[in-house]
ZASE-290781 format. One record per atom (N, C-alpha, C, O): residue number from 1; chain; atom name; x, y, z. Coordinates in pm, 1 decimal, padded with zeros to 6 digits. Example, Ala and Ser with C-alpha at 12.3 -4.5 7.8 and 13.67 -1.06 7.14 Angstrom:
// residues 2
PT sero voro fimi     east    north       up
PT    1    A    N  01319.0 -00569.0  00780.0
PT    1    A   CA  01230.0 -00450.0  00780.0
PT    1    A    C  01320.0 -00330.0  00780.0
PT    1    A    O  01423.6 -00331.9  00846.5
PT    2    A    N  01285.0 -00225.0  00708.0
PT    2    A   CA  01367.0 -00106.0  00714.0
PT    2    A    C  01290.0  00003.0  00787.0
PT    2    A    O  01340.9  00113.8  00803.9
***
This chain:
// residues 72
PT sero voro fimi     east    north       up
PT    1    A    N  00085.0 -00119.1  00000.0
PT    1    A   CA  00000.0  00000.0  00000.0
PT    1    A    C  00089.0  00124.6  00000.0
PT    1    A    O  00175.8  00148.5  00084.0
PT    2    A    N  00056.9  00199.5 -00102.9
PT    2    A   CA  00115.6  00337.6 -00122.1
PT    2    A    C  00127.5  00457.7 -00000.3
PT    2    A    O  00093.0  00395.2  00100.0
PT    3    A    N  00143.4  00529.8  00021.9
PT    3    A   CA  00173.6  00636.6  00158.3
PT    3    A    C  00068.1  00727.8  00072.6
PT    3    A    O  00054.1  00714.2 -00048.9
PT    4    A    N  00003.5  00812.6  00143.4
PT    4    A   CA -00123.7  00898.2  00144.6
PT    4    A    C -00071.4  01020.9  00127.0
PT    4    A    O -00038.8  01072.5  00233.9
PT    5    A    N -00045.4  01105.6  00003.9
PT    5    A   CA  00031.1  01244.4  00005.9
PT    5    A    C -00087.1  01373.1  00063.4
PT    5    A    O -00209.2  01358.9  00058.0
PT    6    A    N -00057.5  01424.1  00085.7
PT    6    A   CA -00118.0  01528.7  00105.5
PT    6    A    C -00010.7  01698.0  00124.4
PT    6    A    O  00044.2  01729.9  00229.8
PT    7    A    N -00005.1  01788.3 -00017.2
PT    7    A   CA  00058.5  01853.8 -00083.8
PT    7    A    C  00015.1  02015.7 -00027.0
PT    7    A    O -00086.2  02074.9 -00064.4
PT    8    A    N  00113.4  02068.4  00068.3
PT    8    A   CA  00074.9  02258.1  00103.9
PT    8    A    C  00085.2  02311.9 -00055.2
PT    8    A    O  00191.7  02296.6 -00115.0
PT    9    A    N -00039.9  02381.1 -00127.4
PT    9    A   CA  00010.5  02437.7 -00222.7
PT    9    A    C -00002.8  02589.9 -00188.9
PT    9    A    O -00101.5  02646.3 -00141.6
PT   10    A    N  00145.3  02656.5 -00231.1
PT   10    A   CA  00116.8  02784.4 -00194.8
PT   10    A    C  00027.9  02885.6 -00273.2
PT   10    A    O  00028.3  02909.6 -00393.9
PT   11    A    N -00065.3  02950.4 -00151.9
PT   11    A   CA -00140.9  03042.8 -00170.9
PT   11    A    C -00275.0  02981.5 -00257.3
PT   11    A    O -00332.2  03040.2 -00349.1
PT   12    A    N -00314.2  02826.6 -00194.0
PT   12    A   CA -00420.9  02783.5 -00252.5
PT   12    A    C -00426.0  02624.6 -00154.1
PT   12    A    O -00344.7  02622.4 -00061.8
PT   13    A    N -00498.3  02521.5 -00167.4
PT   13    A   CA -00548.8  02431.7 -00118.8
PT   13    A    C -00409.9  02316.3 -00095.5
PT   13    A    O -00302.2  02293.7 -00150.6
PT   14    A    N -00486.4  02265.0  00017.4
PT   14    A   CA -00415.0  02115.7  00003.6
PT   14    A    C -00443.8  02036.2 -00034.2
PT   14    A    O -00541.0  01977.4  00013.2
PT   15    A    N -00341.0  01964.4 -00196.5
PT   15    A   CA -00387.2  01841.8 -00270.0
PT   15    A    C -00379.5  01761.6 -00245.6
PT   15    A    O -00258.3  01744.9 -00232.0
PT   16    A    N -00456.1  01624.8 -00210.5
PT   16    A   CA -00471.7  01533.6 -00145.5
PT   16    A    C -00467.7  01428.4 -00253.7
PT   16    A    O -00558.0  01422.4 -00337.3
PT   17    A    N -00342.2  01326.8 -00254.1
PT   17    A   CA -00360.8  01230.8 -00337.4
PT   17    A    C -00298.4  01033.4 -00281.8
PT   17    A    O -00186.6  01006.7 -00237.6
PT   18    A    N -00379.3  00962.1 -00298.5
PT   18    A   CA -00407.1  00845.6 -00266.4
PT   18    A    C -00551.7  00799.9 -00262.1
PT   18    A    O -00649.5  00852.1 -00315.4
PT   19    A    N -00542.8  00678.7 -00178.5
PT   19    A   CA -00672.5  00625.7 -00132.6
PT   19    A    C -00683.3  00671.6  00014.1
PT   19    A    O -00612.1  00620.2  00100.4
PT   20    A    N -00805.8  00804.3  00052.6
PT   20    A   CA -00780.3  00803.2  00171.4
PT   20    A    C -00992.5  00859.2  00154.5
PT   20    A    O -01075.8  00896.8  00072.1
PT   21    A    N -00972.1  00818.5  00327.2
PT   21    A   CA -01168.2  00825.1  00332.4
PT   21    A    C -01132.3  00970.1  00400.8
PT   21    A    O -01038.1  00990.5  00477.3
PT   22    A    N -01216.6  01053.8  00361.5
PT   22    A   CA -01264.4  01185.1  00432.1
PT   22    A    C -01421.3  01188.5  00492.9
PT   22    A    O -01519.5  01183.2  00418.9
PT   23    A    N -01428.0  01196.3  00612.8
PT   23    A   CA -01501.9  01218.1  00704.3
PT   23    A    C -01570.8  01342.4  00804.5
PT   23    A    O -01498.6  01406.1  00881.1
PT   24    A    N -01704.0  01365.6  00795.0
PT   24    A   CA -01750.2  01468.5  00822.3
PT   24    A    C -01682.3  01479.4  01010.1
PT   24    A    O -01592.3  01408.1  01054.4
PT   25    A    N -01768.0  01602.1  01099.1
PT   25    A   CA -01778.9  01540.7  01265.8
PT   25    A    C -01880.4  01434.0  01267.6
PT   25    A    O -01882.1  01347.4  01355.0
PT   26    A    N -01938.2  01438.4  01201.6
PT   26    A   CA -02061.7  01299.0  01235.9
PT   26    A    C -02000.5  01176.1  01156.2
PT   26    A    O -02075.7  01083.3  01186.0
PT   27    A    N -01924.8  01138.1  01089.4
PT   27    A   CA -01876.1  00993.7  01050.3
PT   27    A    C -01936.4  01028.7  00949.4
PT   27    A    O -01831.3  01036.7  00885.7
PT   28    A    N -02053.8  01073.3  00834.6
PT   28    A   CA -02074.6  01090.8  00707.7
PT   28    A    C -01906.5  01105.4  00646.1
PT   28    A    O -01802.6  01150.4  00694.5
PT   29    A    N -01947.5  01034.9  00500.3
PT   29    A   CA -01811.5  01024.3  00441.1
PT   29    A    C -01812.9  01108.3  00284.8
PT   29    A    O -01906.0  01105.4  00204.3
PT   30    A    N -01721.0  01160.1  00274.0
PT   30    A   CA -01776.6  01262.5  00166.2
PT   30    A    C -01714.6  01176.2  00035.5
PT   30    A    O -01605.6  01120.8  00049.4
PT   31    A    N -01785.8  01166.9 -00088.5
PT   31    A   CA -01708.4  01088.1 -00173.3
PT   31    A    C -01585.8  01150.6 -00234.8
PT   31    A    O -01587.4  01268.6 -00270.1
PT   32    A    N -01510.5  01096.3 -00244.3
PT   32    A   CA -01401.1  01168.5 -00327.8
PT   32    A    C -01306.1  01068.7 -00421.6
PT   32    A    O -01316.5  00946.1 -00424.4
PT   33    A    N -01214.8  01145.6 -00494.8
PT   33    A   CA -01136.3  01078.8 -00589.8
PT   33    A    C -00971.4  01010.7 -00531.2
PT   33    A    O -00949.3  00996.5 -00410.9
PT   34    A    N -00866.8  00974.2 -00641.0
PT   34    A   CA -00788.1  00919.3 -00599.7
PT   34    A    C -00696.3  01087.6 -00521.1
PT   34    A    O -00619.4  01118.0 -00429.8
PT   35    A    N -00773.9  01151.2 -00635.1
PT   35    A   CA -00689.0  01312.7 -00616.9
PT   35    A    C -00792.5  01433.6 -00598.9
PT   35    A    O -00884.4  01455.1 -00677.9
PT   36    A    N -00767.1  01505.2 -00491.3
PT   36    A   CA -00862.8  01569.3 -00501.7
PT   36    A    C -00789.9  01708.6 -00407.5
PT   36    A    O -00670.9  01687.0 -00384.5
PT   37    A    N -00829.1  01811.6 -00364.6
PT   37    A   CA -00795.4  01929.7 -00307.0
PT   37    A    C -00889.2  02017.2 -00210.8
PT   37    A    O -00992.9  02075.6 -00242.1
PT   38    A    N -00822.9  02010.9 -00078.9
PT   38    A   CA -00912.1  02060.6  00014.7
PT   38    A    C -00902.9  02211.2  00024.0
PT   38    A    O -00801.6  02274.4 -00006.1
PT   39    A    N -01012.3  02262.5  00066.6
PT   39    A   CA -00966.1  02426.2  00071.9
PT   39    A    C -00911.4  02462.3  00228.7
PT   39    A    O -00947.9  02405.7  00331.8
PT   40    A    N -00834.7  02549.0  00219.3
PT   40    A   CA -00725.4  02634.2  00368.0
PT   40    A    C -00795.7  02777.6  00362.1
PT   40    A    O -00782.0  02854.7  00457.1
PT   41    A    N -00868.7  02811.9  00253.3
PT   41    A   CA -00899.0  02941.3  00316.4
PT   41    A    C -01077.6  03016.4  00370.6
PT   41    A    O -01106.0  03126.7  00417.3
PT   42    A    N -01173.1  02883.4  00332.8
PT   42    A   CA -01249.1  02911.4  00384.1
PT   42    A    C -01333.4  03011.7  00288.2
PT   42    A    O -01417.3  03089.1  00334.1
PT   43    A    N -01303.0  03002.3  00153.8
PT   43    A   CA -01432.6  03112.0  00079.9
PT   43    A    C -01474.8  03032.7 -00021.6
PT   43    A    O -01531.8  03095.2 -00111.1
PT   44    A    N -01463.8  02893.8 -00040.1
PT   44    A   CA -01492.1  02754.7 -00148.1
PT   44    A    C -01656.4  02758.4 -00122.0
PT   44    A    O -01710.0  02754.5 -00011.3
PT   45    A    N -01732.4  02768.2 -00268.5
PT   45    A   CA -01893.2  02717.9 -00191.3
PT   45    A    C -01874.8  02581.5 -00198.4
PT   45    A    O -01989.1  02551.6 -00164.1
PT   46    A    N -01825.5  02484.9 -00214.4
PT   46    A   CA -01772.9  02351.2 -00243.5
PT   46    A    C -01738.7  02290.8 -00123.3
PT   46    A    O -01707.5  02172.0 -00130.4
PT   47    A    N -01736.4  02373.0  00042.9
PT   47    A   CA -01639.5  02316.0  00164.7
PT   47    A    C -01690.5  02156.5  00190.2
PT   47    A    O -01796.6  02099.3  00215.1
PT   48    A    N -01587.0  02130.2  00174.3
PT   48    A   CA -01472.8  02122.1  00197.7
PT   48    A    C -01370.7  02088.4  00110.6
PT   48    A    O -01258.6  02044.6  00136.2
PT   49    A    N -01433.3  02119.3 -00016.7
PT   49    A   CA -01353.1  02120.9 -00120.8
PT   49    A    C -01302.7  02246.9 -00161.5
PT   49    A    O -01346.5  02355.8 -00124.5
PT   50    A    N -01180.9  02221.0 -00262.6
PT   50    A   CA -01157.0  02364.8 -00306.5
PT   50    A    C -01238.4  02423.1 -00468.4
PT   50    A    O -01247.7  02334.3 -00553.2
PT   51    A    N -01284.3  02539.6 -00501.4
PT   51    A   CA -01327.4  02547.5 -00610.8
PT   51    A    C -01216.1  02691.1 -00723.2
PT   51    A    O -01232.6  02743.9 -00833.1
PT   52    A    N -01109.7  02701.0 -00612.8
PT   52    A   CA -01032.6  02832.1 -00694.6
PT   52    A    C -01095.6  02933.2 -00616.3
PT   52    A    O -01116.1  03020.1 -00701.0
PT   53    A    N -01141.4  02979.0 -00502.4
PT   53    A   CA -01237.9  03061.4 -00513.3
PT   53    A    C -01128.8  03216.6 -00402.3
PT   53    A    O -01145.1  03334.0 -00369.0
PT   54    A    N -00987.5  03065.3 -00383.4
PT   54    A   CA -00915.1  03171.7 -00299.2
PT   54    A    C -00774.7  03252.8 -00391.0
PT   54    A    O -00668.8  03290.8 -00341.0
PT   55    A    N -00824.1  03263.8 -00561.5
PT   55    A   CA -00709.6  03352.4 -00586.8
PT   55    A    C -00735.7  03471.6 -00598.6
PT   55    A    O -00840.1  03523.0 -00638.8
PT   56    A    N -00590.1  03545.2 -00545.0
PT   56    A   CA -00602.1  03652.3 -00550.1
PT   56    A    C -00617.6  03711.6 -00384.8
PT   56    A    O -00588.3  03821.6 -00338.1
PT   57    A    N -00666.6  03609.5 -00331.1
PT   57    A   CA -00728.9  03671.7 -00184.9
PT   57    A    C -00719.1  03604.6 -00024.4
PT   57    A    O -00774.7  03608.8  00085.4
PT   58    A    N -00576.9  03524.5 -00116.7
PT   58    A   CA -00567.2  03412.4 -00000.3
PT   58    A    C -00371.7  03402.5  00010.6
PT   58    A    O -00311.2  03362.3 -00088.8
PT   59    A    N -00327.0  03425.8  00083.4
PT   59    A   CA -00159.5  03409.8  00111.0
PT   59    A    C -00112.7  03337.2  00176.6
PT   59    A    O -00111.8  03381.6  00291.4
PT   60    A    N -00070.9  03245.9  00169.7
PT   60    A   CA -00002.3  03139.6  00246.4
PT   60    A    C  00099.3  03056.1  00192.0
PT   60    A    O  00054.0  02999.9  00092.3
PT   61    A    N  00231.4  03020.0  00217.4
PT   61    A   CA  00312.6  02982.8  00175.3
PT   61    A    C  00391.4  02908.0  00303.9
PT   61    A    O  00464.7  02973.7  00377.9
PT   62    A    N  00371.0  02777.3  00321.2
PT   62    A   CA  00407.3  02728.3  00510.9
PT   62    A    C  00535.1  02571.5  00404.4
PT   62    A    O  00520.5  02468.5  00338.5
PT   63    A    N  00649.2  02664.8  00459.9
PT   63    A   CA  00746.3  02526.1  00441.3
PT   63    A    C  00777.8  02441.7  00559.2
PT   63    A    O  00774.0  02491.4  00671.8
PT   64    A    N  00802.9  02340.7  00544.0
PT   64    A   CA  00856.0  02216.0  00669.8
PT   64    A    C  01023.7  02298.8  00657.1
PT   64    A    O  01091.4  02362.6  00576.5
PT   65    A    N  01029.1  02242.9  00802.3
PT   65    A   CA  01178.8  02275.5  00841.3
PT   65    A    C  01260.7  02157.5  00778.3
PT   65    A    O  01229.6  02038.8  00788.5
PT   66    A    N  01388.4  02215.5  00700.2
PT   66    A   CA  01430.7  02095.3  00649.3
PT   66    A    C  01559.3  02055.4  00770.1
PT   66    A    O  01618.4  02132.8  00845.5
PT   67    A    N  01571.1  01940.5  00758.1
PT   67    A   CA  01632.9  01840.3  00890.0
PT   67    A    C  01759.0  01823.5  00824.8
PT   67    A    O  01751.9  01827.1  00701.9
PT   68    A    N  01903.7  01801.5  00887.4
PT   68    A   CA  02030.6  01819.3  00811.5
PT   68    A    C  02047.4  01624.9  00882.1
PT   68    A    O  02010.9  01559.3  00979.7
PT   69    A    N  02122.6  01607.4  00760.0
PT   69    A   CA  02154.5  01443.4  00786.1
PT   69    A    C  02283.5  01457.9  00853.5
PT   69    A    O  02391.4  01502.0  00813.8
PT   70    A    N  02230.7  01391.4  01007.2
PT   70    A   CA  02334.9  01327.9  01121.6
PT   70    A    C  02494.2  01272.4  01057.2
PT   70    A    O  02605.0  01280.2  01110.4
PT   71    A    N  02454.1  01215.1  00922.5
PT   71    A   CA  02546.9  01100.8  00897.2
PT   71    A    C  02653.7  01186.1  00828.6
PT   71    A    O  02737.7  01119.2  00768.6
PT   72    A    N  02665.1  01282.3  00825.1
PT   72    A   CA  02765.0  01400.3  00729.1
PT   72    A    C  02911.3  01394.4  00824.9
PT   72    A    O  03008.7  01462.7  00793.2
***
């Protein structure tokens, strides 16, 4: 079984790609694809999907700290 990506794209949604179940607070399960994109900024009429609805009006750009290899 493959590892479950899930992609920060800057200044727009997180793309979500694998086999993974998305779940409401009540356990309802929303259907989705192998690939699909959640929205981060909250103006999607689509929530919890993304529909584009944050360009232009949405900024975010969040990198992981990169980790230096011990073994150097």
């Amino acid at each position: 079984m493959s590892k479950v990506q899930i992609k920060v794209n800057d200044n727009g949604p997180y793309r979500v790609t694998g086999d993974v179940e998305l779940i409401d607070a009540e356990g309802n399960v929303f259907e989705t694809k192998q690939v699909f994109s959640l929205c981060r900024c909250g103006l999607s009429s689509k929530l919890p999907f993304c529909d584009a609805s944050h360009k232009g009006k949405f900024d975010s750009c969040v990198r992981a700290a990169k980790v230096l290899d011990d073994k150097e």
